[in-house]
MITIKE-521295 format. One line per 8 residues: number of its first residue (from 1); for each residue x negated, y, z of C-alpha. Coordinates in pm, 1 decimal, decimal comma. Layout:
BEGIN
NUM	X/Y/Z | ...
This chain:
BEGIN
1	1443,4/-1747,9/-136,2 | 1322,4/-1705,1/233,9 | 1340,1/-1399,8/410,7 | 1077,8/-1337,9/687,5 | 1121,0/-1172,0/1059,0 | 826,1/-1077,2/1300,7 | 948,0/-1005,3/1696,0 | 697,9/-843,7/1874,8
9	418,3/-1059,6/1743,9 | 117,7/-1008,9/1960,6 | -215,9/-1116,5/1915,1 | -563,3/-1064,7/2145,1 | -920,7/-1201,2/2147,9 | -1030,7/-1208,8/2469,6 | -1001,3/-818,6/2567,0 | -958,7/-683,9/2204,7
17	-574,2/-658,5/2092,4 | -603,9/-723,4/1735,7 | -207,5/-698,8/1674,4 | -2,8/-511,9/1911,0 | 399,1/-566,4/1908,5 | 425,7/-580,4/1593,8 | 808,3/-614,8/1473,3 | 892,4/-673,7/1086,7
25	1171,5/-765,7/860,6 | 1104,4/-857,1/498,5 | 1377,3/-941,2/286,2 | 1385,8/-1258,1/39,0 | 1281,1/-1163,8/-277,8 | 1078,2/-875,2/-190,7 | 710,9/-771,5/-217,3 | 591,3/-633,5/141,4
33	235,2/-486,5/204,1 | 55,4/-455,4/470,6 | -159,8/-144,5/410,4 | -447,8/-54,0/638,3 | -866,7/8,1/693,2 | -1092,4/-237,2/766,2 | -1084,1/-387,8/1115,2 | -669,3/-254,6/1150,8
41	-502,5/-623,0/1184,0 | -319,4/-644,4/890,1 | -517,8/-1002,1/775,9 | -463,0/-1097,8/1123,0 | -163,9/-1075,8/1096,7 | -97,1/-1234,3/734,6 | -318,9/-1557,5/942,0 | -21,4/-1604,4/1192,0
49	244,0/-1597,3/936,6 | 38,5/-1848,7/766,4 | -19,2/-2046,6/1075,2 | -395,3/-2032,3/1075,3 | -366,6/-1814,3/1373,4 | -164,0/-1864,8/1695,8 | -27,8/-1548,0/1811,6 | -68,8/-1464,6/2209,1
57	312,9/-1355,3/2205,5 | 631,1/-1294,3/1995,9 | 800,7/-1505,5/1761,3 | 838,3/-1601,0/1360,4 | 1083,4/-1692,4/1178,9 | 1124,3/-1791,5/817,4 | 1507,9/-1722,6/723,1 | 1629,4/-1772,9/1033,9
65	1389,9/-2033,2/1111,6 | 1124,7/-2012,0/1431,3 | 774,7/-2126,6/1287,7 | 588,5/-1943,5/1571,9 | 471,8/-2322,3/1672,3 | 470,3/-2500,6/1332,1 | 128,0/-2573,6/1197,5 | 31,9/-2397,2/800,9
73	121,2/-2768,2/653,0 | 499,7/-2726,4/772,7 | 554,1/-2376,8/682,4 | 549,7/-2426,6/335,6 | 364,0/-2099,1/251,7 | 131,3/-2009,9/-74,0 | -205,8/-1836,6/-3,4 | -395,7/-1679,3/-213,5
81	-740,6/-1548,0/-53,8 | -991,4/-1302,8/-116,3 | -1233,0/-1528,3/-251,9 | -1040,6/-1735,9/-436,5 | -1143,6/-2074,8/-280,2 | -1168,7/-2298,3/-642,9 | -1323,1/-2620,9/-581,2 | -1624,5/-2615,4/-854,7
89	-1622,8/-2989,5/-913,0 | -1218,8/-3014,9/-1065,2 | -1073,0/-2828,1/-1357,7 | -810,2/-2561,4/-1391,7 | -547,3/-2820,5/-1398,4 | -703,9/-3020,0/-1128,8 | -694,8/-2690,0/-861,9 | -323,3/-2640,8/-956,1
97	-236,6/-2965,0/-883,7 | -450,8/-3023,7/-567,1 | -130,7/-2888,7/-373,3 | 61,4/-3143,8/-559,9 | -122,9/-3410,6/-468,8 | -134,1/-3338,6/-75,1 | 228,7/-3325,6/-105,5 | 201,6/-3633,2/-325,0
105	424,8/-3502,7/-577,8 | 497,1/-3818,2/-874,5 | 243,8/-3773,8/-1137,6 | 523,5/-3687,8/-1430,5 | 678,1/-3390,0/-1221,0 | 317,1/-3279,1/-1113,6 | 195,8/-3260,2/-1459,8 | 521,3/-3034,9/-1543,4
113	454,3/-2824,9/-1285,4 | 69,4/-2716,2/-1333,5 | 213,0/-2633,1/-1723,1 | 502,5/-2410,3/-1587,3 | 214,4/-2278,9/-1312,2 | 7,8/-2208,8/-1582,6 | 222,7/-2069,6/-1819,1 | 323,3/-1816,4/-1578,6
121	-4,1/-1668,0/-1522,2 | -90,4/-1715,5/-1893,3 | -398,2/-1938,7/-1836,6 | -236,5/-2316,8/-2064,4 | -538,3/-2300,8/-2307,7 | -820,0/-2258,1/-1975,9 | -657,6/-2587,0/-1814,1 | -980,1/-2817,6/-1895,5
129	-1199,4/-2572,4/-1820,6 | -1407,0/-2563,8/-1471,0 | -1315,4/-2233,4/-1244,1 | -1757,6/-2153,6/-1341,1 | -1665,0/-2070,9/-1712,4 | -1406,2/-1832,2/-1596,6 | -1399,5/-1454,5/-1567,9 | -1297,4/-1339,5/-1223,5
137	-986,4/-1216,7/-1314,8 | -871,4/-1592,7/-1492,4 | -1001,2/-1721,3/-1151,4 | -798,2/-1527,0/-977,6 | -514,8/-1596,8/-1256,3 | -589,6/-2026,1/-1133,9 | -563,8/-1936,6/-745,5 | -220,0/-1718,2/-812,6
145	-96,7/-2049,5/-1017,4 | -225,9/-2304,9/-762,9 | -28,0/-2106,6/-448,6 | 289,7/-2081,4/-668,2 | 271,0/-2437,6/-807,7 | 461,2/-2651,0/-494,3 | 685,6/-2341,1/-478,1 | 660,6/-2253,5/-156,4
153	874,8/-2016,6/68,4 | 644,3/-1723,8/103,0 | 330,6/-1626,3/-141,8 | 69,0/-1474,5/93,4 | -194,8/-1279,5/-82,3 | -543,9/-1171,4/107,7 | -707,8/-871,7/-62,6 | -672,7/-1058,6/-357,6
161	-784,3/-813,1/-634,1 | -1121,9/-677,0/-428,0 | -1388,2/-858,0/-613,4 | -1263,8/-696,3/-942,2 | -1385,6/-427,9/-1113,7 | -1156,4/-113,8/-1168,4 | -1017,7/-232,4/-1551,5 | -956,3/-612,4/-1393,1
169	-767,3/-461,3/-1073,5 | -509,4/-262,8/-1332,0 | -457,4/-584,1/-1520,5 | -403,9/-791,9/-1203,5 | -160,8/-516,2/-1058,9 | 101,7/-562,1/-1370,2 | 13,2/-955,6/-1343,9 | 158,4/-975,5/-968,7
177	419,7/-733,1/-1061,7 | 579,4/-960,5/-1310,3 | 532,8/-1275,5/-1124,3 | 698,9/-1139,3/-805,4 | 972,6/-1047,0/-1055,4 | 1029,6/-1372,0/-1253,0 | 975,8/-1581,5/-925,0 | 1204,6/-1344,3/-688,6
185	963,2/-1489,0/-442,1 | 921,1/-1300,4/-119,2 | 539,1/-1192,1/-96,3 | 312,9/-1083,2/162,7 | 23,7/-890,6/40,2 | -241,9/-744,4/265,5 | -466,1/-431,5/76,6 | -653,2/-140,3/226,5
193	-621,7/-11,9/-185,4 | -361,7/272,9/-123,5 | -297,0/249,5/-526,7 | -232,3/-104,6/-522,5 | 28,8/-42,4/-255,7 | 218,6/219,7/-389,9 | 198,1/100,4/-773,4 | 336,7/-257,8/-647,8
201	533,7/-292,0/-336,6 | 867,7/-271,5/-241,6 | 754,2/-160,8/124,1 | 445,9/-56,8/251,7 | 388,0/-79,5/626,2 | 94,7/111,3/696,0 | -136,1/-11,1/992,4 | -316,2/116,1/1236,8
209	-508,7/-45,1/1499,6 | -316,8/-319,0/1550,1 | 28,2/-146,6/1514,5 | 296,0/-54,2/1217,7 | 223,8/347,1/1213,2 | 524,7/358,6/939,4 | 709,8/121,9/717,9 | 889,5/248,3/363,7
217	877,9/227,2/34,5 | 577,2/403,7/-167,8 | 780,4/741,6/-208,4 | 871,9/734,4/177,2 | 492,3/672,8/309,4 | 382,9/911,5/1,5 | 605,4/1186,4/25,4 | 729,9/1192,9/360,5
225	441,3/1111,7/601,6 | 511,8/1044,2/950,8 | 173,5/1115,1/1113,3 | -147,1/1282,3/1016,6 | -318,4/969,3/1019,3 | -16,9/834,0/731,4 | -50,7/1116,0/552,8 | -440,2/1105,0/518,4
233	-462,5/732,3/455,7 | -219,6/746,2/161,7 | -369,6/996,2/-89,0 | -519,5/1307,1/-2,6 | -421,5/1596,7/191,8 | -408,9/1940,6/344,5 | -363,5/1994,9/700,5 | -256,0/2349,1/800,8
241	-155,1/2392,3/1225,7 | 164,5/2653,7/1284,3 | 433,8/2766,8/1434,9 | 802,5/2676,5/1374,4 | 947,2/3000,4/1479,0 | 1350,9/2930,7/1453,8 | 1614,7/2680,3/1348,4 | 1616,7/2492,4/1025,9
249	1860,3/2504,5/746,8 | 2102,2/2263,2/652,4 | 1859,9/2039,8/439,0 | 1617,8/2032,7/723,4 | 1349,4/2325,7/592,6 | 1239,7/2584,5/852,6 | 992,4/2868,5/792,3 | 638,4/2803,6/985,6
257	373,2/3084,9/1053,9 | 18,0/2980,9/1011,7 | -315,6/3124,7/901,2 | -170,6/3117,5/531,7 | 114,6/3326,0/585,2 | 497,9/3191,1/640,0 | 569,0/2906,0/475,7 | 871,9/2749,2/400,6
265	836,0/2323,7/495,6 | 1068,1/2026,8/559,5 | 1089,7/1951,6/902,5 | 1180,6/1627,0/1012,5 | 1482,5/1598,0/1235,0 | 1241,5/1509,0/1538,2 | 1042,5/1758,5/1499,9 | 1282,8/2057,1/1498,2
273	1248,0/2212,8/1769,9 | 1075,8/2564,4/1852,8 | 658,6/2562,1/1846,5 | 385,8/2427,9/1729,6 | 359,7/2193,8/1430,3 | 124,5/2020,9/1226,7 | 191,1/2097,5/806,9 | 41,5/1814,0/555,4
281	46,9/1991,6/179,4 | -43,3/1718,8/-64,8 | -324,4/1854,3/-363,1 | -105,5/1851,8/-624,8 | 177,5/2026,4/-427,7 | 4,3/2359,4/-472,4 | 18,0/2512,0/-828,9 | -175,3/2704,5/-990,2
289	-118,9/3023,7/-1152,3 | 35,8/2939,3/-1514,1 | 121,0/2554,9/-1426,8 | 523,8/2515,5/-1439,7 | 635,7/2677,2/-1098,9 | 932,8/2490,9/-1004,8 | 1087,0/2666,8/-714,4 | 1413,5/2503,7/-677,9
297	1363,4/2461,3/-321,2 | 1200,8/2737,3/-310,6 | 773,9/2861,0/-274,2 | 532,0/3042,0/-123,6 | 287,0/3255,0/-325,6 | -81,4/3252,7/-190,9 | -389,5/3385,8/-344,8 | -801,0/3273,0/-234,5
305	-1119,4/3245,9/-359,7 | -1231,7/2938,6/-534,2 | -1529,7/2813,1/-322,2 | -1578,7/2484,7/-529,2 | -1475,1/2348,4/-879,9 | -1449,8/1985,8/-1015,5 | -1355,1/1925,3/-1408,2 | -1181,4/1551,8/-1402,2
313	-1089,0/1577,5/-1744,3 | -715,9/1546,9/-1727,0 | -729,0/1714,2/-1376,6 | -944,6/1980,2/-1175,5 | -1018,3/1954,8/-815,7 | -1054,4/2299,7/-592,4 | -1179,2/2434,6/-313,5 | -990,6/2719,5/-235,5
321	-1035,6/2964,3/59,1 | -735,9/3147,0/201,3 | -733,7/3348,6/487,1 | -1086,9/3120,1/628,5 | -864,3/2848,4/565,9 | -977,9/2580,3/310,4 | -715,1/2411,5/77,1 | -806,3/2113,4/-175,4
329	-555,4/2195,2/-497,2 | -562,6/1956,5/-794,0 | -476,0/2106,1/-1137,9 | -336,4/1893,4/-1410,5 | -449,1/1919,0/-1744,0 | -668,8/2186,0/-1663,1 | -764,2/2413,6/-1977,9 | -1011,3/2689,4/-1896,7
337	-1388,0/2701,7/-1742,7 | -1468,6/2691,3/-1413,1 | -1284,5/2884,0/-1143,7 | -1594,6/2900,7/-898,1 | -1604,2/3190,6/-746,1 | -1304,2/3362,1/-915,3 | -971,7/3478,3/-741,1 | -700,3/3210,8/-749,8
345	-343,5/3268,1/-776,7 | -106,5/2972,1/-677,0 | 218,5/2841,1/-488,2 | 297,4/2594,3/-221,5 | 603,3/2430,9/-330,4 | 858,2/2400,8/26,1 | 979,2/2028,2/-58,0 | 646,0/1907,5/-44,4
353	510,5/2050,4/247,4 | 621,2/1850,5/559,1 | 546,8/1821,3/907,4 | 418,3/1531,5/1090,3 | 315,1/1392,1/1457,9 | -11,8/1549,7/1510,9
């Protein structure tokens, strides 16, 4: 297994700095994302570990081993991009093996290997077949077995489940899951899907422009945001500015004025200090009245109008206005009619409000 380390990888065109210091340790075995928007680096970046792109500065290394200058060929890295890049004109078995044959593995232990590629992505009975009869998920099943077929250090997936539709993408999820465990083979995977990343990765390092904004596992990114922008990328959120008026307790919560009243919120350890501070309150941190009110770590009780309603089926979105403050609370399993309009009686729950860098 290969372990992978980035040191202040760099990389500009022209005047635009695509990937800015960038510094990264991914341990062998493990399933890393890179998590970001559109136009935020992270396929840049995926290119220079894969060689395709040069960076302007900083260094790779593959277990120890500096490939900042080695060319894709001698890295001995799987890809597996967007569009799956079949060639039309060979079979299923024929795309496995065309790694094989660049490589010019001996025709006996080729043909044992694009079975055992096969087998693993459960696509033996589609290997005559050309990649045109094929669904886009079994395509994308063909390009996972054709980068894992020469075994190669690191499995570098592009985006690889956006041209599937929303039943497809589920599949594929517990597909990648499984491989990643039966191969223990470190894997790179770049996604702006926020679901994809927390449903599969071992770490997530959320990007923005050019730059890791926070790197954890799902819970960590989830759960304890570092900045608004974190805490708005991955999932949804409320925003609510106050005060931290005094010291924190022992477990790090400190009581915050704001328009909604005092609330009780974690407060990270660089953050605790006297002033102002910037709350995030997930949706479904907020309860409504008659959901179970855990208040182990204790809760604040709030009441508003409901300004907007959405039935989900097994969930309700709301609207509610506090104060001429605007929360969004999500309800689970949501039983009776519409709340539009009505008076709304809920609670913040204190371990899942948190504040971040503004």
């Amino acid at each position: 297994m290969t372990s992978l380390r980035l040191e202040s990888v760099r990389k500009c065109f022209d005047e635009t700095v695509a990937v800015d210091d960038v510094s990264l340790e991914v341990p062998s075995g493990s399933l890393q994302f890179l998590l970001g928007s559109s136009g935020c680096g992270k396929t840049t970046l995926l290119r220079m570990i894969a060689g395709f792109v040069a960076p302007t500065s900083g260094r790779i290394f593959f277990s120890g081993r500096d490939v900042t200058a080695l060319p894709p060929e001698k890295r001995n890295a799987g890809m597996v991009f967007q569009n799956y890049a079949l060639w039309p004109h060979m079979t299923v078995a024929q795309n496995v093996g065309f790694g094989l044959d660049v490589r010019k593995m001996p025709t006996a232990m080729k043909r044992t290997r694009i079975g055992e590629s096969l087998e693993l992505v459960r696509m033996s009975q589609y290997a005559d077949r050309s990649p045109n009869q094929l669904s886009g998920g079994q395509q994308q099943r063909v390009a996972l077995a054709r980068a894992v077929a020469f075994r190669p250090d690191l499995l570098l997936l592009d985006e690889p489940l956006s041209n599937l539709d929303a039943r497809l993408r589920l599949e594929m999820r517990a597909e990648i899951r499984r491989i990643s465990l039966e191969l223990k083979m470190t894997m790179i995977y770049v996604t702006h899907d926020q679901h994809e990343a927390l449903s599969l990765a071992d770490k997530v390092a959320v990007i923005s422009a050019g730059r890791i904004e926070q790197l954890g596992t799902p819970a960590e990114v989830y759960q304890r945001p570092r900045t608004k922008f974190v805490a708005e990328f991955i999932g949804e959120t409320n925003f609510v500015d106050g005060v931290l008026g005094g010291p924190c307790d022992a477990d790090g919560f400190g009581i915050v004025s704001s328009n909604l009243g005092s609330l009780r919120a974690f407060i990270p350890e660089r953050l605790r200090r006297a002033g102002p501070v910037v709350l995030s309150i997930r949706p479904e941190a907020i309860l409504m009245h008659g959901e179970s009110q855990n208040t182990q770590h204790g809760a604040t009780a709030l009441t508003g109008r409901c300004i907007d309603s959405v039935y989900l089926g097994s969930s309700a979105q709301h609207i509610v206005e506090v104060r001429g403050h605007r929360l969004k609370i999500s309800e689970t399993n949501p039983t009776g009619g519409s709340l539009l309009g009505t008076e709304v009686h809920f609670r913040v729950i204190a371990d899942q409000v948190i504040a971040v860098d503004g």
